[in-house]
C-alpha positions as CSV (number, residue, x, y, z in Angstrom):
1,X,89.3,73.3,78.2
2,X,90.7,77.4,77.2
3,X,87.4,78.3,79.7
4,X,89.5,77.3,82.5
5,X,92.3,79.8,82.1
6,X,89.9,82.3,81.4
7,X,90.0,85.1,84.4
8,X,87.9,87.8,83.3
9,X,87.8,91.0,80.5
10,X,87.6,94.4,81.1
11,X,86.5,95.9,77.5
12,X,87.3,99.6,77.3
13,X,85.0,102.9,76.2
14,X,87.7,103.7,73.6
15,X,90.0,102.0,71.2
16,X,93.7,100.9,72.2
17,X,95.8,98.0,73.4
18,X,94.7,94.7,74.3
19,X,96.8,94.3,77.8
20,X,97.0,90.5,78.5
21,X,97.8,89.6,81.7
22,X,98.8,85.9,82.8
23,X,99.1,84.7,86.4
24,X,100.3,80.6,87.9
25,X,102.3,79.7,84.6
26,X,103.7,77.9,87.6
27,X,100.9,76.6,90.1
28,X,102.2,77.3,93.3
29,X,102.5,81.0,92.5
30,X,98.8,81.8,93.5
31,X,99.3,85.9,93.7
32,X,99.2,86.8,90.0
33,X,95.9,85.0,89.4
34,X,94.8,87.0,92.3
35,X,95.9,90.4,91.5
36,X,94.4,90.0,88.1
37,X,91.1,89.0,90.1
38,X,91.3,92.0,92.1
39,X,92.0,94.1,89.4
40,X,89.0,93.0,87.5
41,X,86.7,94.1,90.2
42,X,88.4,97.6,90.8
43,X,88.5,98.0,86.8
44,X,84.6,97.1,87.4
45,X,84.0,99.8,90.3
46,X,86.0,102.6,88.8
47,X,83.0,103.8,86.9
48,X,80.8,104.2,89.6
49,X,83.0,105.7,92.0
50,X,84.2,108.2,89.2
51,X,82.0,108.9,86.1
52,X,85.1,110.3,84.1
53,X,87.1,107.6,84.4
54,X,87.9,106.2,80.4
55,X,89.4,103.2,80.1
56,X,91.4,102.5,76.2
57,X,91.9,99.5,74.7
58,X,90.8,96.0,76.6
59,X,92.1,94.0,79.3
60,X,91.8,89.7,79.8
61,X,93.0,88.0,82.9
62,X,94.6,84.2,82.2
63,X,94.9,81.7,84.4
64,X,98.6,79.6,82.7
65,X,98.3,76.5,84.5
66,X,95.1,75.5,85.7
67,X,95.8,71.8,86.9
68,X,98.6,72.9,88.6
69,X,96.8,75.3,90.3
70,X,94.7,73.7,91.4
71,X,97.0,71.3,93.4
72,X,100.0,74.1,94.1
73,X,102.4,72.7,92.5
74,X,104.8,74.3,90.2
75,X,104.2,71.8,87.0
76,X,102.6,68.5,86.5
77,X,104.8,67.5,84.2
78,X,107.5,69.8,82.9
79,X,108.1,73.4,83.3
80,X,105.3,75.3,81.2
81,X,108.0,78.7,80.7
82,X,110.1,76.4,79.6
83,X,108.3,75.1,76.6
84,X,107.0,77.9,74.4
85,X,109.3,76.5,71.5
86,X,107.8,78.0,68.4
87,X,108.6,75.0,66.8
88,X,107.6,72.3,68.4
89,X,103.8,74.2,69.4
90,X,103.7,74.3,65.0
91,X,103.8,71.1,65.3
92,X,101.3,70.2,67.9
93,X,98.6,72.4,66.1
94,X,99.1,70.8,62.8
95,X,98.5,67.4,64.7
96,X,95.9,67.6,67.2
97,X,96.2,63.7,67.6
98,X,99.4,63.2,68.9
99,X,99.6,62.8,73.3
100,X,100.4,66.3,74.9
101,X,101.5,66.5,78.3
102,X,99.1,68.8,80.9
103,X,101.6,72.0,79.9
104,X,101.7,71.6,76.4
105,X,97.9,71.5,76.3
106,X,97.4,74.3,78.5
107,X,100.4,76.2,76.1
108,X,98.0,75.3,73.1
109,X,94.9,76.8,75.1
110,X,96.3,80.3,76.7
111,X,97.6,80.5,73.1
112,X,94.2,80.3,71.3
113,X,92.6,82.3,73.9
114,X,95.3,84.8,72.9
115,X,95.1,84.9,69.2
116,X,91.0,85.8,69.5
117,X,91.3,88.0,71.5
118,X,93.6,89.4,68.8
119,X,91.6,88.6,66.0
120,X,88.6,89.4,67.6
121,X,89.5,93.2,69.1
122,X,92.2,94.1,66.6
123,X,94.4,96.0,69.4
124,X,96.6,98.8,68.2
125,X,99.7,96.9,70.2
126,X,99.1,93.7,72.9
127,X,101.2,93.4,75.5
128,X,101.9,90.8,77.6
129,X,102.5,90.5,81.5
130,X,103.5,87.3,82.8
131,X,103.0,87.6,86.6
132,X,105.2,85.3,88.7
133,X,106.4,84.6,92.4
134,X,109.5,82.7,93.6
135,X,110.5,80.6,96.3
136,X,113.0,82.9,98.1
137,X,112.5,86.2,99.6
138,X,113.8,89.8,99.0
139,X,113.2,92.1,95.7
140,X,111.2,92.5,93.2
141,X,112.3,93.0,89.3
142,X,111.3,92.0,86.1
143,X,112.5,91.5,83.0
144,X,111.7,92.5,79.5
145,X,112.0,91.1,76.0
146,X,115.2,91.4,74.0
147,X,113.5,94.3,71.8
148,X,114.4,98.5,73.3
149,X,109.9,99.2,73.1
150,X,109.8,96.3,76.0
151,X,112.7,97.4,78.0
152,X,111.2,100.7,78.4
153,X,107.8,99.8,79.3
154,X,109.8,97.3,82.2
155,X,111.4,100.8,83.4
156,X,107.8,102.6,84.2
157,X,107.8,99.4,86.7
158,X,109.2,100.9,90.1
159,X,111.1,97.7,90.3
160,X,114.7,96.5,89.0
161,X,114.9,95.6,85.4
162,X,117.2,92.7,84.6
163,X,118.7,92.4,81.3
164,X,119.5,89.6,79.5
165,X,117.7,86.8,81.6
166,X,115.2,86.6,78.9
167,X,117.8,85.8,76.3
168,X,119.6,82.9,78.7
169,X,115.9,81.8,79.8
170,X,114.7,79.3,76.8
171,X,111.3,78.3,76.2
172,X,109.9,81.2,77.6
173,X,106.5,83.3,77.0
174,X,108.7,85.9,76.2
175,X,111.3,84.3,73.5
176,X,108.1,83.1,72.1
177,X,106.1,86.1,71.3
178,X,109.2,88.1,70.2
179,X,110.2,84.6,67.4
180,X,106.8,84.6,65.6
181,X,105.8,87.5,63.7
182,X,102.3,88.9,64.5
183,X,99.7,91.5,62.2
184,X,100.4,93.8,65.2
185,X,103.2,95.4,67.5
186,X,103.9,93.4,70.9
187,X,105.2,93.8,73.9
188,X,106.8,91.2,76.3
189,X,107.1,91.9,80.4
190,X,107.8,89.0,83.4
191,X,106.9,90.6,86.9
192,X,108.3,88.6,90.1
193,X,106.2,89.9,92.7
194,X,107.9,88.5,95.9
195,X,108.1,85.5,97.8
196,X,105.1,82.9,97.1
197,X,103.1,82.8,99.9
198,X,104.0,86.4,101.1
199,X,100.1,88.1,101.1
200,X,101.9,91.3,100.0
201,X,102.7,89.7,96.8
202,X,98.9,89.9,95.5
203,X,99.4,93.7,96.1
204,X,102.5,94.0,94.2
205,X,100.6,92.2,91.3
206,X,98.1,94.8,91.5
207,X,100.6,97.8,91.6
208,X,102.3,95.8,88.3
209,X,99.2,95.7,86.2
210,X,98.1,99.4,87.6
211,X,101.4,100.6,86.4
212,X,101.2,98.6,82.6
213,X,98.2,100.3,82.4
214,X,98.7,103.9,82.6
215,X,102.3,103.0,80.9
216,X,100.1,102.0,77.6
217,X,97.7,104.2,77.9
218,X,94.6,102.5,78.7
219,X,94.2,104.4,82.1
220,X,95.0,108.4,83.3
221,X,97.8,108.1,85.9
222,X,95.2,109.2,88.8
223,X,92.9,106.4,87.6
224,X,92.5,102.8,89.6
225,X,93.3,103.0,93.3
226,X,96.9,103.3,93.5
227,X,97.2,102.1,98.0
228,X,99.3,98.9,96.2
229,X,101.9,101.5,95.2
230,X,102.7,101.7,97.8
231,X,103.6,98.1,98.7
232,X,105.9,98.1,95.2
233,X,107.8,101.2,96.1
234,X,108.6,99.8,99.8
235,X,110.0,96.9,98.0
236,X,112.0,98.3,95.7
237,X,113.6,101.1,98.0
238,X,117.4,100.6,97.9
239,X,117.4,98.3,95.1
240,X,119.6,98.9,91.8
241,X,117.0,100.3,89.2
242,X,118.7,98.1,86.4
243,X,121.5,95.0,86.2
244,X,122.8,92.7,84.0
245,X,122.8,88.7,84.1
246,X,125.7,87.9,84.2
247,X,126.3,83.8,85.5
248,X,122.9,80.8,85.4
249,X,123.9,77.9,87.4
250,X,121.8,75.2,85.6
251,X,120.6,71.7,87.8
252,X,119.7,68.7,87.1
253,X,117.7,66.4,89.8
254,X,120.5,63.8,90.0
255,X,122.9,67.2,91.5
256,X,120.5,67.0,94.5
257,X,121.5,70.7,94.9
258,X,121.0,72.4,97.9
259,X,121.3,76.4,98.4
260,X,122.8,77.7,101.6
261,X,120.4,79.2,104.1
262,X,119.3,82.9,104.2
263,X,120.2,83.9,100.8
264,X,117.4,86.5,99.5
265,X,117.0,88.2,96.1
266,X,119.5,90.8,95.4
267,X,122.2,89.9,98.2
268,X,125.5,91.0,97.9
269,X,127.9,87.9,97.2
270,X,131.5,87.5,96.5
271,X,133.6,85.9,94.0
272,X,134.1,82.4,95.7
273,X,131.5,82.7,98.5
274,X,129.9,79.0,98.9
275,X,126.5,79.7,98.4
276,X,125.2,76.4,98.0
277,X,126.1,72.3,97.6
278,X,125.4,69.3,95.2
279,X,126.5,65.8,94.7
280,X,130.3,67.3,94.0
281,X,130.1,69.6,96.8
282,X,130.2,73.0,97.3
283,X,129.4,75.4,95.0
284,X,131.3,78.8,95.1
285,X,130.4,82.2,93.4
286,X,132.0,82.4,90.1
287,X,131.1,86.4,90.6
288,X,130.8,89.3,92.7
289,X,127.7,90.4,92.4
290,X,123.8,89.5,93.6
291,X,122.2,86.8,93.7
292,X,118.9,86.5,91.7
293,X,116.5,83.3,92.5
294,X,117.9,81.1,94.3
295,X,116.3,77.9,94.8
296,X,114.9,76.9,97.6
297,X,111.9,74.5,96.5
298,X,112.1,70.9,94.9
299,X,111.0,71.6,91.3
300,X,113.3,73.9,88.9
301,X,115.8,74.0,86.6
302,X,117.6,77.0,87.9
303,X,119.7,76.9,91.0
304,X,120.7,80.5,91.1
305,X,121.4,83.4,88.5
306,X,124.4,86.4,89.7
307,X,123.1,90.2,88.2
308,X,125.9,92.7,88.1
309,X,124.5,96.5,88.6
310,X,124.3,99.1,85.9
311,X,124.7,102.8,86.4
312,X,121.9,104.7,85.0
């Protein structure tokens, strides 16, 4: 049912975007779904509290995965940003009949809620937030569509941007909104907010969507309490403002891969380093670099990805 991904909507005095924001495309990453909760209710006070306060455009909270969700884990069964393949979702909506597993029907549903909201508001621009945890500690960073508009949205994030991770990512809500053509300009944006169950993470959310906001336009840059700030600027300190992917280190279940303890988002590693093992054995650092997502939970695709800095 689409009414169980619904979060909320915040509809604005004045015209502009539509900002969509969606939280637990993977279910044990409860922080986005609350920060977009959160949000809703400070969107909801800022009118009281300050009279002058305009908001442009509109705003809708999504929930990605709700069966997940609900039991915390990170897909039922396959990897929902893994499957937004243009082609094979044309197929599922031309026939309705055929078996879908849990993430392809919840794919079909944030999609329709999507389109009419489109079709309904007829934004000037939509852009999309895709709010995600992960299972290690350290920074924060996101990462933008292929297209220059989305990479410099991503820089009014106080966080790193990482470039080229959407093109190695496939399947993802980002490849997919950038391969179909729309009556409308969009933009693309993946937030990692921290660790998973870190309660610091909900604020980082909150900072995130703040920041889209006033990046768009749909709020003045003194608008929305802006304490969460805060939180995302502490994180970020002494983190490179912008890298490059540079190595993925694909898995498969049957490598029973294993990272190596107390490896954290954005650590310095060195060409040959061992930073994890499998069924061949160790695994060595193809790369100086940093390491970005390593994996330490039982479901993914992705043991670890190695960024390179760039000198802005």
């Amino acid at each position: 049912m689409v009414s169980r991904h619904f979060l909320g909507r915040y509809l604005g005095q004045e015209k502009g975007p539509l900002m969509v924001a969606i939280g637990a495309m993977h279910g044990n990453e409860p922080a986005g779904v609350k920060g977009i909760e959160l949000i809703l209710k400070m969107l909801e006070v800022e009118p009281i509290t300050r009279p002058e306060f305009v908001f442009r455009g509109r705003f809708i909270g999504i929930l990605g995965n709700p069966v997940a969700y609900q039991r915390r884990l990170r897909f039922i069964d396959m990897d929902m940003n893994r499957h937004w393949q243009a082609e094979r979702i044309r197929q599922q909506i031309q026939q309705p009949e055929q078996p879908k597993s849990v993430e392809e029907r919840a794919i079909l549903n944030v999609l329709r809620l999507i389109h009419e909201e489109i079709k309904n508001y007829r934004p000037t621009e939509v852009v999309l937030l895709d709010l995600h945890t992960t299972s290690s500690t350290g920074g924060i960073f996101s990462i933008a569509g292929d297209d220059p508009s989305s990479q410099e949205l991503a820089v009014e994030l106080p966080a790193p941007v990482i470039l080229g991770l959407a093109d190695e990512l496939k399947g993802t809500l980002l490849q997919y909104f950038k391969s179909i053509k729309l009556d409308v300009p969009v933009r693309t944006i993946s937030f990692e907010a921290g660790h998973h169950t870190d309660p610091l993470s909900v604020n980082r959310c909150i900072a995130a969507l703040t920041c889209c906001m006033r990046a768009i336009g749909c709020v003045g840059q003194n608008d929305v309490e802006s304490q969460h700030m805060r939180v995302l600027l502490d994180q970020a300190d002494g983190l490179p403002k912008l890298t490059r992917l540079v190595y993925r280190h694909s898995i498969q279940p049957e490598d029973h891969f294993v990272m190596q303890p107390n490896y954290s988002n954005f650590k310095i590693i060195r060409q040959g380093e061992i930073i994890a093992h499998d069924s061949k054995g160790a695994v060595p650092s193809p790369f100086d670099g940093r390491i970005l997502l390593p994996l330490y939970q039982k479901q993914g695709d992705d043991g670890f990805f190695i960024v390179q800095d760039i000198q802005v």
